[in-house]
C-alpha positions as CSV (number, residue, x, y, z in Angstrom):
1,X,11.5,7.0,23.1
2,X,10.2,4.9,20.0
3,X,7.9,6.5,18.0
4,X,4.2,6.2,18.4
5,X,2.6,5.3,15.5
6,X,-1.3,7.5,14.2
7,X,-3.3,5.4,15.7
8,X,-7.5,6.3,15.1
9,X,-9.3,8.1,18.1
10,X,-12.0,8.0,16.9
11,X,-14.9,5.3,15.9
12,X,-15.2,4.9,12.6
13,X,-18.8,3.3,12.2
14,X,-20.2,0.3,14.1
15,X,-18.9,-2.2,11.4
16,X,-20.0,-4.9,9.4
17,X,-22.4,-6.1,12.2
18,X,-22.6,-10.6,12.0
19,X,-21.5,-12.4,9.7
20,X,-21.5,-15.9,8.6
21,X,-19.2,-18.0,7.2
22,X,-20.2,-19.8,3.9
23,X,-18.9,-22.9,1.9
24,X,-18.2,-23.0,-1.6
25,X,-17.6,-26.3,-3.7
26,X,-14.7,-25.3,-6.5
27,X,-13.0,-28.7,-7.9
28,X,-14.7,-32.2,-8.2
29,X,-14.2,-34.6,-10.0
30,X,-15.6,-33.6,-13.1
31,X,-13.9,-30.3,-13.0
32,X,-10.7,-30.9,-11.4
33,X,-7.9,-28.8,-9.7
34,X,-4.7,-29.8,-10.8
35,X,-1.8,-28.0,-9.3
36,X,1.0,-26.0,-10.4
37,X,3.5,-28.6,-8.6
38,X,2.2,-31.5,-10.5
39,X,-0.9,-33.2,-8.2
40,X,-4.7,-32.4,-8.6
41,X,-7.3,-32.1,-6.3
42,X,-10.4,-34.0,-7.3
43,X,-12.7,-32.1,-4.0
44,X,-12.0,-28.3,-3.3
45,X,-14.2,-27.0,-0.9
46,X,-13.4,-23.2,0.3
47,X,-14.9,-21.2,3.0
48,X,-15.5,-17.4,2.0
49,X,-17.3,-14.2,3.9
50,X,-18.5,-11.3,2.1
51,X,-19.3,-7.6,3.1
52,X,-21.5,-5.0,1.6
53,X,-23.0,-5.3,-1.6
54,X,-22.5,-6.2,-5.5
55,X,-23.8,-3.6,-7.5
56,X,-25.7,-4.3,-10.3
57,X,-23.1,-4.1,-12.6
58,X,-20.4,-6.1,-10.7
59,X,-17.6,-3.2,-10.7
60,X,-17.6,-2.5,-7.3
61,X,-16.0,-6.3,-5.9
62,X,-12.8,-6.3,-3.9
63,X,-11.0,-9.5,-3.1
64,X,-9.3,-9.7,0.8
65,X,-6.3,-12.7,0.9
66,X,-5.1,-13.3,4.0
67,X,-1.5,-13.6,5.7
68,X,-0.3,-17.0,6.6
69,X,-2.7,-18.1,9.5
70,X,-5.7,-15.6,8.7
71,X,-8.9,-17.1,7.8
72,X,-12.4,-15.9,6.2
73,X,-13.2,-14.0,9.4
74,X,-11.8,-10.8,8.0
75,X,-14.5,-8.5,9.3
76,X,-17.6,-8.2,11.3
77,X,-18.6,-10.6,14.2
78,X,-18.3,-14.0,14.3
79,X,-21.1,-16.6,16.2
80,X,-19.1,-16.3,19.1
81,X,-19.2,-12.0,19.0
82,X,-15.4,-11.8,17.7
83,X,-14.6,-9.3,15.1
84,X,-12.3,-10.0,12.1
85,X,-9.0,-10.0,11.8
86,X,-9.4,-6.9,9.2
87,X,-12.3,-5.4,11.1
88,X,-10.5,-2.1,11.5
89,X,-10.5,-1.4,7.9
90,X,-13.3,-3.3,6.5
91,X,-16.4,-2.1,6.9
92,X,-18.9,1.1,6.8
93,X,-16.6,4.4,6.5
94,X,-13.3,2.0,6.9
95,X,-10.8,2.3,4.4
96,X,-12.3,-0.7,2.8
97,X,-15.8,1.1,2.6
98,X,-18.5,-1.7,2.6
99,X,-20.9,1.5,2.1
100,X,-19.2,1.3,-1.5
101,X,-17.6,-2.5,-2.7
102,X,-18.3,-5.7,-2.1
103,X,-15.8,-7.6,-0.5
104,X,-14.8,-10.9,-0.1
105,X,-12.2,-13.1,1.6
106,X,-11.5,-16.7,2.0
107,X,-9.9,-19.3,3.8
108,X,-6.7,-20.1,1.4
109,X,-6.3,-23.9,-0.2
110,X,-3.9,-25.9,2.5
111,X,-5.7,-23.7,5.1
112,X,-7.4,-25.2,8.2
113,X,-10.3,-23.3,8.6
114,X,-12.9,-24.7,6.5
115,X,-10.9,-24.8,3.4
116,X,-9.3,-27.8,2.0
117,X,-6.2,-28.5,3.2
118,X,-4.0,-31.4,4.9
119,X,-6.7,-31.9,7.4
120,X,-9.1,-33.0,5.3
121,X,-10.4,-36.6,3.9
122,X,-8.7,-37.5,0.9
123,X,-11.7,-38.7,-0.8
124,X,-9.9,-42.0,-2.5
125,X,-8.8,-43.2,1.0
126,X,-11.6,-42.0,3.2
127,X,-8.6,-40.5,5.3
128,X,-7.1,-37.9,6.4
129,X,-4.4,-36.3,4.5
130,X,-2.0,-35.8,6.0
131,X,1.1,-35.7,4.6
132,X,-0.1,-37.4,1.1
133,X,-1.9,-33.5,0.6
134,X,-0.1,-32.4,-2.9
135,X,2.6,-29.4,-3.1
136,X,0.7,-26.4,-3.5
137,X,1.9,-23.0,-4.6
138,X,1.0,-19.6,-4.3
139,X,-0.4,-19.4,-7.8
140,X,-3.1,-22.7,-6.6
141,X,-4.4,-20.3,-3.7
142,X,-4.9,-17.9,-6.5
143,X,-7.0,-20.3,-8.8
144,X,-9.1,-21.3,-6.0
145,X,-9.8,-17.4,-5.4
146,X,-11.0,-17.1,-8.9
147,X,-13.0,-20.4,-8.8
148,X,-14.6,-19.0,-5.8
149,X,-14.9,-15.2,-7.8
150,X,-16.8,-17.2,-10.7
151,X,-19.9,-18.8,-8.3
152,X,-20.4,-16.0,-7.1
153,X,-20.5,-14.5,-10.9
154,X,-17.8,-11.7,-10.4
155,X,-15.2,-11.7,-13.1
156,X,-13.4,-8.8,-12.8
157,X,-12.4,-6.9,-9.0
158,X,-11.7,-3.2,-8.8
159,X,-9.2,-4.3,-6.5
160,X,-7.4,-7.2,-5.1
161,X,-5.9,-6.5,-1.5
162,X,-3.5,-8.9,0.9
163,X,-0.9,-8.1,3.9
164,X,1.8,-10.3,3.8
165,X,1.3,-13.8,2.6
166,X,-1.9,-12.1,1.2
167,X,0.0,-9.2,-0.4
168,X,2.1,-12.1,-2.2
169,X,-1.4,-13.6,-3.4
170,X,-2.4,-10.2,-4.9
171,X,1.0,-9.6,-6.5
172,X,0.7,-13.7,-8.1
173,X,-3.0,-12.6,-9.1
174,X,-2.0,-9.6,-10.9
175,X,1.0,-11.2,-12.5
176,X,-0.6,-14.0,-14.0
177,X,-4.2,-13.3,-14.3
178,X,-4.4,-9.5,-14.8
179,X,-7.2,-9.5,-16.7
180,X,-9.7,-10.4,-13.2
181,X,-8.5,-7.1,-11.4
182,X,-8.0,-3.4,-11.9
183,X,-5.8,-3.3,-9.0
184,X,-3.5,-4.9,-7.0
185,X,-2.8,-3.5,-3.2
186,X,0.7,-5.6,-1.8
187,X,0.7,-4.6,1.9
188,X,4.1,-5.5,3.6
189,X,4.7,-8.4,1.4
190,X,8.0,-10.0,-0.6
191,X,8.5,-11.1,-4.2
192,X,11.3,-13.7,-2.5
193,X,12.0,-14.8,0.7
194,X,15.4,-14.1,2.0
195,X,17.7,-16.9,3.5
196,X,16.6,-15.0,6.8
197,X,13.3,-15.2,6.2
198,X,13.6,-19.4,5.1
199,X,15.5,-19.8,8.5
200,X,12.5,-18.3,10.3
201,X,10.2,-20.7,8.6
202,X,12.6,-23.8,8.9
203,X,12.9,-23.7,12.1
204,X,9.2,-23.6,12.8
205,X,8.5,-26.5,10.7
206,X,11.4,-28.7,12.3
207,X,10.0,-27.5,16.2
208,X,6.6,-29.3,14.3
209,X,7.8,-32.4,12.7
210,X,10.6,-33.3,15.6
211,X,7.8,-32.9,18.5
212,X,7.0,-37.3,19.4
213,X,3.4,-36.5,19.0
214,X,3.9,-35.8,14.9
215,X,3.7,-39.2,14.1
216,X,4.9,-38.6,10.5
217,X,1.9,-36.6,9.8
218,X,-0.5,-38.8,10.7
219,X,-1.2,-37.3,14.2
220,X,-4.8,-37.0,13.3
221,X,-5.3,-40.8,12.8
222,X,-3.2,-41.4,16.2
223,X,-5.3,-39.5,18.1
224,X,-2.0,-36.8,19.1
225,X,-1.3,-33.7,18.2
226,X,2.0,-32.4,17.9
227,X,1.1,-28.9,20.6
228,X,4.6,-28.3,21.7
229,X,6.2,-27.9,18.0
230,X,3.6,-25.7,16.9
231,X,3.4,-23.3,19.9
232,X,7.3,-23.1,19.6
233,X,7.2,-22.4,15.7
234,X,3.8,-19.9,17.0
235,X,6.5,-18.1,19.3
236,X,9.6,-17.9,17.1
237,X,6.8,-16.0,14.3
238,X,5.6,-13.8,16.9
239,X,9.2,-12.5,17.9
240,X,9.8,-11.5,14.2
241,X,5.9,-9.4,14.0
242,X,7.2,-6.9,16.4
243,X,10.2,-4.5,16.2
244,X,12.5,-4.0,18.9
245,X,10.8,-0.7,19.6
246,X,7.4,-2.2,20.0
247,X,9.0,-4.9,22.1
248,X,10.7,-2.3,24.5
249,X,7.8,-0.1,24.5
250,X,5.4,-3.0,25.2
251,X,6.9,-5.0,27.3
252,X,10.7,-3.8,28.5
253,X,12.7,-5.6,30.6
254,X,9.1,-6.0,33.1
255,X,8.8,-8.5,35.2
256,X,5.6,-10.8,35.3
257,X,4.6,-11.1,38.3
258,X,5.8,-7.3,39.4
259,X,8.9,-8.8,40.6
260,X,11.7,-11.2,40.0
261,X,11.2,-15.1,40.4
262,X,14.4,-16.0,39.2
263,X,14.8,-19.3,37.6
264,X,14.3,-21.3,34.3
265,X,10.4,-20.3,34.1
266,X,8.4,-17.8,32.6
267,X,9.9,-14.2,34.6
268,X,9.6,-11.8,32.1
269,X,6.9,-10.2,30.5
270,X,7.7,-10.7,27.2
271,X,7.8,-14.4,28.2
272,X,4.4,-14.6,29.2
273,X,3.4,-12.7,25.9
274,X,4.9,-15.4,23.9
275,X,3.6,-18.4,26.0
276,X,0.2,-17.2,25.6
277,X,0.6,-16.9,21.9
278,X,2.1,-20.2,21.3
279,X,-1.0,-21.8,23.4
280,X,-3.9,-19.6,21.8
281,X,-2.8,-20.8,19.0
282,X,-2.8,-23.7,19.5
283,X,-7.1,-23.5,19.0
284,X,-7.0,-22.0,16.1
285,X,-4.4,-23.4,13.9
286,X,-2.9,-27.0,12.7
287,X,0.1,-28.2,12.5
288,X,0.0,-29.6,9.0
289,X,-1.1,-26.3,7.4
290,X,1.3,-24.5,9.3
291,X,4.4,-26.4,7.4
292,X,2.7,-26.8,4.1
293,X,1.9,-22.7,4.2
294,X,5.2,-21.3,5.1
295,X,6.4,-24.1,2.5
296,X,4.8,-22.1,-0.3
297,X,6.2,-18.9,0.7
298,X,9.9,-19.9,0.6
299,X,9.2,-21.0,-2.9
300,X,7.7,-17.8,-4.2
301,X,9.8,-16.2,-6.4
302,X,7.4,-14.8,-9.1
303,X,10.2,-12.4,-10.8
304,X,12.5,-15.5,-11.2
305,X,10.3,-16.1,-14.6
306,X,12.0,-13.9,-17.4
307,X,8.3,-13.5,-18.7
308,X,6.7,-12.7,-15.2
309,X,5.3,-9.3,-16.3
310,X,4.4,-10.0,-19.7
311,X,0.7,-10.8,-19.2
312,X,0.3,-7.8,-17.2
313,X,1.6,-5.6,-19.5
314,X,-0.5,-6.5,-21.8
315,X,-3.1,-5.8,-19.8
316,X,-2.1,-3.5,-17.3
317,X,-3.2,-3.0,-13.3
318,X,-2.3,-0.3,-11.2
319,X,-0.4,-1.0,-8.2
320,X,-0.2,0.0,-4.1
321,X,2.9,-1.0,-2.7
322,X,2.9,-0.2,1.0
323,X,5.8,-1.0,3.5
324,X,6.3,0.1,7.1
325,X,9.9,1.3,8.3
326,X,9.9,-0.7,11.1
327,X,9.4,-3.8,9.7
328,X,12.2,-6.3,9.9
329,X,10.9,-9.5,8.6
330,X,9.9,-7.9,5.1
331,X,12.1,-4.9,5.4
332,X,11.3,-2.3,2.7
333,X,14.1,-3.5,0.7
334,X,11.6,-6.5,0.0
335,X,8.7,-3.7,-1.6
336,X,11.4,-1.7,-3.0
337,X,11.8,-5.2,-4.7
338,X,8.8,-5.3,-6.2
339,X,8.3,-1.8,-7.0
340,X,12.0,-1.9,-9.4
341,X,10.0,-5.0,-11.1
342,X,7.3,-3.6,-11.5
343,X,8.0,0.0,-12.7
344,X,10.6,-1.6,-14.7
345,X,7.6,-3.0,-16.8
346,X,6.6,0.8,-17.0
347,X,3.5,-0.1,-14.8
348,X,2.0,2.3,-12.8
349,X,2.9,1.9,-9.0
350,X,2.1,3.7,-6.0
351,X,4.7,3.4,-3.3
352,X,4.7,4.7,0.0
353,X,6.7,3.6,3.4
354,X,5.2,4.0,6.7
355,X,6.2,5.1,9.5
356,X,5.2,2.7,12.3
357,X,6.8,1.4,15.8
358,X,5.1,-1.8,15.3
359,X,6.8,-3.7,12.9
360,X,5.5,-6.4,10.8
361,X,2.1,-6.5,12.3
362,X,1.9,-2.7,11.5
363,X,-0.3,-4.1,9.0
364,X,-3.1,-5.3,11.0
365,X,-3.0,-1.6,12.7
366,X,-5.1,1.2,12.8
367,X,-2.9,3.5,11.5
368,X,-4.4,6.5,10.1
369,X,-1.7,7.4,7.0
370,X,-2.3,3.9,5.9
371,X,-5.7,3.2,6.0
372,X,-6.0,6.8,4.3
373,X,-3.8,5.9,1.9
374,X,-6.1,2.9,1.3
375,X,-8.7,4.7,0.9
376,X,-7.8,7.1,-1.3
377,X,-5.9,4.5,-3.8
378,X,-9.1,2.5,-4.1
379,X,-11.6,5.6,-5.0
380,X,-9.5,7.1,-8.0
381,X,-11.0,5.2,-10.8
382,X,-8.7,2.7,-12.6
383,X,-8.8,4.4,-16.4
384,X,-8.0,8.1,-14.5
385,X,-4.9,6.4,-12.8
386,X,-4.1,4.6,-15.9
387,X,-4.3,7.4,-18.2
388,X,-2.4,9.4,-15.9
389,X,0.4,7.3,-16.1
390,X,0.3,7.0,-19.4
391,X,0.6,11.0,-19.8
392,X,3.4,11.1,-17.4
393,X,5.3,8.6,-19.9
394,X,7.8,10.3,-21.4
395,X,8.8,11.2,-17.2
396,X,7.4,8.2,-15.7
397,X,9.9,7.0,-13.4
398,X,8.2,4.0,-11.9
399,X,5.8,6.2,-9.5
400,X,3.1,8.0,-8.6
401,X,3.9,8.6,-5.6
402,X,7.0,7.3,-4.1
403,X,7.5,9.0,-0.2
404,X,7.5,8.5,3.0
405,X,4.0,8.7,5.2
406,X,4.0,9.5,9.1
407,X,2.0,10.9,11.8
C-alpha cells in the first residue's frame, strides 16, 4: 500500500476571506528595467495580492513567489469565490499566519496573469509581443519583486517563501540581494536543472511551437491559439507532479467509464485526469509564457558563479530547505544540492525531507509536518537563529536540523 501522507482534519480558520487583485507600475521609461540577458523593459506593470497587515514598523512582511504557472491568487477568494492556490497555508492560524505578517505575492515578469509578459503590447509597436518579448532570467523576476516591495514601502521581509519555481526565486533573492530578507524558505526547488528535467521542459515547448496554430508566435495577431501544444506540454507536466504511488493510489489501472471501451480513446482513468488538465488549462495559461518560463528555469544555475554566496555571507539569512521523498522531478538530491552550497558557506540551514505519497505537488498539500515546520521556522526570530548558529560554530556542520519528517 503507498503511504498516506498527514493530511489536516481539522479546519484551520475560515481564511483570508476576498481578496482583490491589484496592479502596480514598476519600469517606465524614465526608470527603466533592463535585464540580466541584455534587453530592457521600458513598461513593467505587476499584479500583486496581499494578506493581513504591515505593522507599524515593517518587520513582519513575507514575500510568496510562485511555481511556474501560479499567479497572485495565492490565498483567500477570488471574484468568482475561488480560493488561492496557497490557501491552505496562508491565512489566519495557517502556517503562514496572516494573524501575524503581511504577505504578499505576485504574478512573476513573463507571466500571463496581469503581469507583463509576452502577451502584452510592446509599447514602441503598439503590438503584441510576442516573440520580440526579451530573455528574462530568474534574477529579473527577482528585481521586479523588489520594485513591487519598494511601493509598497517594505525594504526588508522576515521571510521570503517559494515552492518550486518560487523556491528558485527565493534562493536567487537571498543570493544576490540578501540584505531585503531575513530568511529564505526553498520548498521542493533545484539550484540546476538536470538533463531530465530540460527534456521535460523541451518537449513541452516543441508540443507548443510545432502545433499549425503557433504562427511563429504571433498567434495573438492571427487570431489562433496554439490549444493542442499547450494541453500536451500541460499533460506531460502533470505526469511528472505525481509519484507512481499517488498515481496507483489515485487512479490505478481504473477504467473510465466503469468498464473497458477498448480502442485509441480516452479508457483509463488516468487518461481522463490528464485530458482534463491539459484543457483547464487551457483558460488559465498562454502559450507564450509557458515557453519563455520553463526557458528561465533550464538556465538557472545560481552556484555556477564562483562568487554566488559571497554577498550573502556578508550578510547572512537563514535558510529552510524542505524536500519531499517522493518527489521525482526535483528529487532530494536537488535540495541536498543546495543545502552542501549553502552550508559550505557556513550559513545556517534548516533541512528536513518529507515524507509524502504525493510527489512534486506535495508542496501544494496540506500536510501537517510541513506546514508545522513552516510554522515553526518563521516564528524563531532571525538574530536567535543566527546567533545560535554562530555558537554552534566550532561544530556547525551545515544544519540545524537535518532529518527526516513523517506522519
Amino acid at each position: 500500500m503507498p503511504r498516506q501522507p498527514a493530511l489536516r482534519t481539522q479546519p484551520v480558520g475560515p481564511g483570508v476571506g476576498p481578496v482583490r487583485t491589484r496592479v502596480a507600475t514598476v519600469a517606465t521609461p524614465d526608470n527603466p528595467l533592463d535585464l540580466v540577458a541584455g534587453g530592457r523593459l521600458d513598461h513593467v506593470e505587476v499584479a500583486y495580492q496581499t494578506y493581513g497587515t504591515l505593522s507599524p514598523q515593517r518587520d513582519n512582511a513575507i514575500y510568496i513567489c510562485h511555481a511556474l504557472t501560479g499567479d497572485a491568487h495565492g490565498a483567500g477568494l477570488d471574484e468568482d469565490s475561488k480560493p488561492g492556490w496557497w490557501d491552505n497555508i496562508i491565512g489566519p492560524g495557517r502556517a503562514i499566519d496572516t494573524d501575524r505578517w503581511f504577505v504578499v505575492c505576485s504574478n512573476l515578469l513573463g507571466g500571463c496573469s496581469g503581469t507583463t509578459g509576452p502577451t502584452s503590447i510592446n509599447p514602441d509597436t503598439g503590438q503584441v509581443w510576442g516573440l520580440d518579448f526579451p530573455q528574462i532570467d530568474m534574477h529579473d523576476f527577482v528585481e521586479v519583486h523588489l520594485r513591487l516591495a519598494a511601493q509598497l514601502g517594505i525594504s526588508r521581509f522576515h521571510a521570503v517563501v517559494g515552492g518550486s519555481m518560487g523556491g528558485m526565486q527565493a534562493l536567487d533573492w537571498s543570493l544576490t540581494r540578501p540584505d531585503t530578507l531575513d530568511n529564505a524558505v526553498i520548498i521542493a526547488a533545484s539550484s540546476r536543472l538536470t538533463a531530465q528535467n530540460i527534456a521535460f521542459s523541451a518537449v513541452g515547448r516543441e508540443a507548443i511551437v510545432r502545433d499549425p496554430d503557433f504562427e511563429d508566435g504571433a498567434y495573438l495577431n492571427a487570431d489562433s491559439r496554439p490549444d493542442t501544444g499547450l494541453s500536451i506540454a500541460r499533460m506531460l507536466a502533470h505526469i511528472t507532479y505525481l509519484s507512481e504511488d499517488a498515481f496507483a493510489e489515485k487512479f490505478g489501472r481504473t477504467h473510465q467509464f466503469g468498464q473497458s471501451r477498448r480502442g485509441f480513446g480516452v479508457d483509463f482513468a488516468v487518461e481522463s485526469y490528464l485530458d482534463h488538465q491539459g484543457e483547464t488549462f487551457l483558460s488559465r495559461f498562454d502559450p507564450l509564457s509557458y515557453i519563455y518560463l520553463t526557458r528561465v528555469m533550464d538556465y538557472f544555475d545560481p552556484f555556477g558563479h564562483p562568487q554566488a554566496t559571497n554577498r550573502v555571507v556578508a550578510d547572512p539569512v537563514n535558510y529552510l530547505v524542505v524536500c519531499f521523498d517522493t518527489d521525482w522531478r526535483f528529487s532530494p538530491s536537488h535540495s541536498r544540492r543546495i543545502v552542501r552550497h549553502l552550508e559550505g558557506a557556513g550559513l545556517p540551514v534548516t533541512f528536513a525531507t518529507i515524507a509524502s505519497s504525493w510527489g512534486h505537488d506535495s508542496f501544494l498539500m496540506k500536510l501537517d509536518p510541513y506546514h508545522d515546520l513552516v510554522r515553526a521556522f518563521l516564528e524563531v526570530p532571525a538574530e536567535r537563529r543566527t546567533a545560535r548558529a554562530s555558537a554552534r560554530a566550532p561544530h556547525f556542520d551545515g544544519h540545524i536540523c537535518d532529518r527526516e519528517v513523517s506522519r
